[in-house]
C-alpha positions in Angstrom: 0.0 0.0 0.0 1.2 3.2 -0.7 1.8 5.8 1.9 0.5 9.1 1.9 4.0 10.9 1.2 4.2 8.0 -1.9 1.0 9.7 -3.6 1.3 13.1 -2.4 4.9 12.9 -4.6 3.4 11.0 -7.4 0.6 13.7 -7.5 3.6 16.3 -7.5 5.4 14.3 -10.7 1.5 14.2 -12.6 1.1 18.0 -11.8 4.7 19.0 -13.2 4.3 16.5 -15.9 0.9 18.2 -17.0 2.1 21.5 -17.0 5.0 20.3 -19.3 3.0 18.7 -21.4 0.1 21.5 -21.7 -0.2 24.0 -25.3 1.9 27.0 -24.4 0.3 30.4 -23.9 2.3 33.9 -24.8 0.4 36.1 -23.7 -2.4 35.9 -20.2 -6.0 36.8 -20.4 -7.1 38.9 -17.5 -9.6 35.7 -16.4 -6.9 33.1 -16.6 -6.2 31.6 -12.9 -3.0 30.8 -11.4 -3.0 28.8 -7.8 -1.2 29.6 -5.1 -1.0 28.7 -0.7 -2.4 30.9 0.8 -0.2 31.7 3.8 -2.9 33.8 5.8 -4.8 31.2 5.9 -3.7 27.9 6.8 -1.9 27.2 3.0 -5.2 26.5 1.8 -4.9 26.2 -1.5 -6.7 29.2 -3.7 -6.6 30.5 -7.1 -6.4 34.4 -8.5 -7.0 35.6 -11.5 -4.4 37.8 -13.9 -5.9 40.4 -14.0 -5.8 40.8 -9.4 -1.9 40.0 -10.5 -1.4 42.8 -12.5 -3.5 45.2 -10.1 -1.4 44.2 -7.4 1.8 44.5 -8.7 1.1 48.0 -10.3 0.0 48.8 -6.8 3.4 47.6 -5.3 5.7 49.2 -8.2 3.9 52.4 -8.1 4.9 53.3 -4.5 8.6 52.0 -5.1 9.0 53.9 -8.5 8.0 57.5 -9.6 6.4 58.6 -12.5 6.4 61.4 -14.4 3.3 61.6 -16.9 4.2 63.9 -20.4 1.1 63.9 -22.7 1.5 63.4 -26.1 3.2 66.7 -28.3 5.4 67.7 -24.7 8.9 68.4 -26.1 11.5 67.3 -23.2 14.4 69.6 -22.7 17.6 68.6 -21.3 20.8 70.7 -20.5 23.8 68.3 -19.0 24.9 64.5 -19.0 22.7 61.5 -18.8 24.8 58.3 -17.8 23.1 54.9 -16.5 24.8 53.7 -13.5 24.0 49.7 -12.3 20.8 50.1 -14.4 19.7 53.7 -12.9 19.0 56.8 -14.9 20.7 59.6 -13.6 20.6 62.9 -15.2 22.6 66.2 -14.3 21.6 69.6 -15.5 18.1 70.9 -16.1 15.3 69.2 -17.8 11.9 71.3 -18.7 9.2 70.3 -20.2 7.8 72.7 -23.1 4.1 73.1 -23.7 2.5 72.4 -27.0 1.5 75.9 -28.9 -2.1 75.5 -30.7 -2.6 78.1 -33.2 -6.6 79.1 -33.3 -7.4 82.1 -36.0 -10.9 81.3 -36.1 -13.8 79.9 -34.3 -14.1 76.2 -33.0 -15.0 74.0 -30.5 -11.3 72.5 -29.0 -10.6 69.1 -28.5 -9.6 67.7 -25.2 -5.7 67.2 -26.6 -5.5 71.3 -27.4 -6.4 71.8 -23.8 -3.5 69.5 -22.1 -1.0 71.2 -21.2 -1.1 73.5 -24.5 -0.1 77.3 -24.6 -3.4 78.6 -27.5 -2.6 81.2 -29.4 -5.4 83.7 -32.1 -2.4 84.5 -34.3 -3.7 85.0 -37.8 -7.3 86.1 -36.2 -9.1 88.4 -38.8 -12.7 88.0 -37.4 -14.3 87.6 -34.0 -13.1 84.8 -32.4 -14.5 82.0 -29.9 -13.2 78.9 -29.0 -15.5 76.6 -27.1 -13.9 74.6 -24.6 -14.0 70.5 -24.8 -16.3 69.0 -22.0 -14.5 69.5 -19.0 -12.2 66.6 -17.8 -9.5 65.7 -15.0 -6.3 66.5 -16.3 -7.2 69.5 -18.8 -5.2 73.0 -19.1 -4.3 75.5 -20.8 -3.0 79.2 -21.0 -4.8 81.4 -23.9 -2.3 83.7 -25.8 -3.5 86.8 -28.0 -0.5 87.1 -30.5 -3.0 89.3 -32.7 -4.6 92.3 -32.2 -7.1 94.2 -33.1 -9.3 92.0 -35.0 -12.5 92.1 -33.4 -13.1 90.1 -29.6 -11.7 86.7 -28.5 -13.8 84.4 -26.4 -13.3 81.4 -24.5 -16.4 79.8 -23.8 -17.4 76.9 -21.8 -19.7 73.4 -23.2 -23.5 73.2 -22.6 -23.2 71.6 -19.2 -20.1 72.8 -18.0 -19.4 76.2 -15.8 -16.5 78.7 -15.5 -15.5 80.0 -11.8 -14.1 83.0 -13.5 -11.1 85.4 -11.1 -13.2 83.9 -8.1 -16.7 84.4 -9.7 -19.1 81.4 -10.8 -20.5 82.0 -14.4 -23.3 80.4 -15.7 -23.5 77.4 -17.7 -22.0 77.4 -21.0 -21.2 81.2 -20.4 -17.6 82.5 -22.1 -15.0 84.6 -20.7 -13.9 87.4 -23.4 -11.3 89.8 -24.2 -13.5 92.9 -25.8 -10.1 94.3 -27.4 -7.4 92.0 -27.4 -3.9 93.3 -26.9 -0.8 91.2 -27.6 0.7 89.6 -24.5 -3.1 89.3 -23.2 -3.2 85.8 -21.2 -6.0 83.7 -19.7 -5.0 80.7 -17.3 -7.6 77.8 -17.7 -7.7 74.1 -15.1 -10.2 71.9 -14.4 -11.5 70.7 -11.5 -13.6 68.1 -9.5 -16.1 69.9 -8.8 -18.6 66.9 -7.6 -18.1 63.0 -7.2 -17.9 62.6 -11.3 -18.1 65.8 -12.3 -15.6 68.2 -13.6 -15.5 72.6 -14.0 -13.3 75.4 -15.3 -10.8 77.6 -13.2 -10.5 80.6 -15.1 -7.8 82.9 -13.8 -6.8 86.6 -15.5 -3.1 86.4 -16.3 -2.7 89.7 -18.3 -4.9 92.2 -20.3 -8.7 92.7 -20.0 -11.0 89.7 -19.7 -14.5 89.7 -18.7 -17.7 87.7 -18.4 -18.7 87.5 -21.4 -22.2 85.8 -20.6 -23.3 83.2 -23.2 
C-alpha cells in the first residue's frame, strides 16, 4: 500500500508533468487563474486571477518607483549629461518640459488634446473669435495667448453643461470669458477641477490684459 507521502509525490510528478505537457500560452488573459497557498490562511490552496496579478503589482511598483506623466506633443528639454549607472538613470543639469503651442485664427469647439498642457494662441485672427472649450475633464489646461490684435473680440467659452468660476466668480453654464479688445501679450489661465463626485469645472484665472464675463 502506498503511503501518503508516496502519492502526495506522485501527485507532485503528474502536476509537473501536465504543465509540461500542456499547449503554451504567450500572452495571459485577465480571467486566466493561477493557484497559489495561501499563507494567511492555513496554506489552503486558492486561485487568482491575472488580471488581481497585474493590479497588485502596479499597486506595489507604483509606491517604489516615480512617475512622471508627459502627454503626447510635450517636447522634453535637457541641458547636462545623462549616464546609466547599475541600471539607474541619472541625469545632471536641467530638464523642462515645453508646452505644445495650438494656433486658433478662427472659431471652433477645441478638443480635449488642445487643452492638455497646450499654450493657444489667435495668431492669424481676422474676425471675432470663440473657441468653445471640450467637456470639461480631469487632467485638462491650458493658458490662452493673443498674439494678434485688433481683429474684433476673442472668447473662451465653456460646453452646454459645464461652468466657468471665472477670477473667483461662478459664471453660468456654457457662459464665455472674453477679451472685448485684445492686446498682444493678453493671457487667460484655464484648469479643471472636481467639482462633484464625477463631475468636472473650469478655473479661469486673469493672467494679463482685460478679460471679462462674457455671458453666453
Amino acid at each position: 500500500m502506498q503511503t501518503i507521502l508516496q502519492r502526495l509525490a506522485g501527485a507532485t510528478v503528474s502536476l509537473a508533468a501536465s504543465i509540461v505537457a500542456a499547449t503554451a500560452k504567450t500572452t495571459p488573459h485577465n480571467d486566466d487563474l493561477f493557484g497559489l497557498v495561501d499563507s494567511q490562511a492555513s496554506n489552503v490552496l486558492k486561485k487568482i486571477t491575472w488580471a488581481n496579478i497585474k493590479s497588485t503589482l502596479k499597486t506595489y511598483f507604483d509606491s517604489v518607483y516615480g512617475w512622471a506623466y508627459l502627454p503626447p506633443g510635450t517636447e522634453l528639454n535637457h541641458v547636462g549629461d545623462v549616464s546609466i549607472t547599475n541600471g539607474d538613470l541619472e541625469v545632471g543639469g536641467a530638464v523642462s518640459a515645453g508646452l505644445s503651442e495650438v494656433t486658433q485664427p478662427a472659431t471652433d469647439t477645441l478638443t480635449a488634446q488642445e487643452v492638455r498642457n497646450t499654450i493657444i494662441s489667435n495668431q492669424g485672427q481676422s474676425a471675432e473669435n470663440t473657441q468653445t472649450l471640450p467637456a470639461a475633464a480631469a487632467g485638462l489646461n491650458a493658458l490662452f495667448v493673443i498674439a494678434t490684435a485688433g481683429a474684433g473680440a476673442f472668447h473662451v467659452k465653456a460646453g452646454a453643461s459645464d461652468k466657468i468660476y471665472f477670477d473667483g466668480t461662478a459664471l453660468d453654464d456654457a457662459d464665455k470669458v472674453s477679451c472685448a479688445t485684445p492686446a498682444v501679450g493678453d493671457m487667460l489661465s484655464l484648469v479643471t477641477f472636481k467639482s462633484g463626485a464625477s463631475t468636472y469645472d473650469w478655473i479661469a484665472q486673469t493672467v494679463a490684459g482685460t478679460w471679462t464675463d462674457g455671458g453666453a
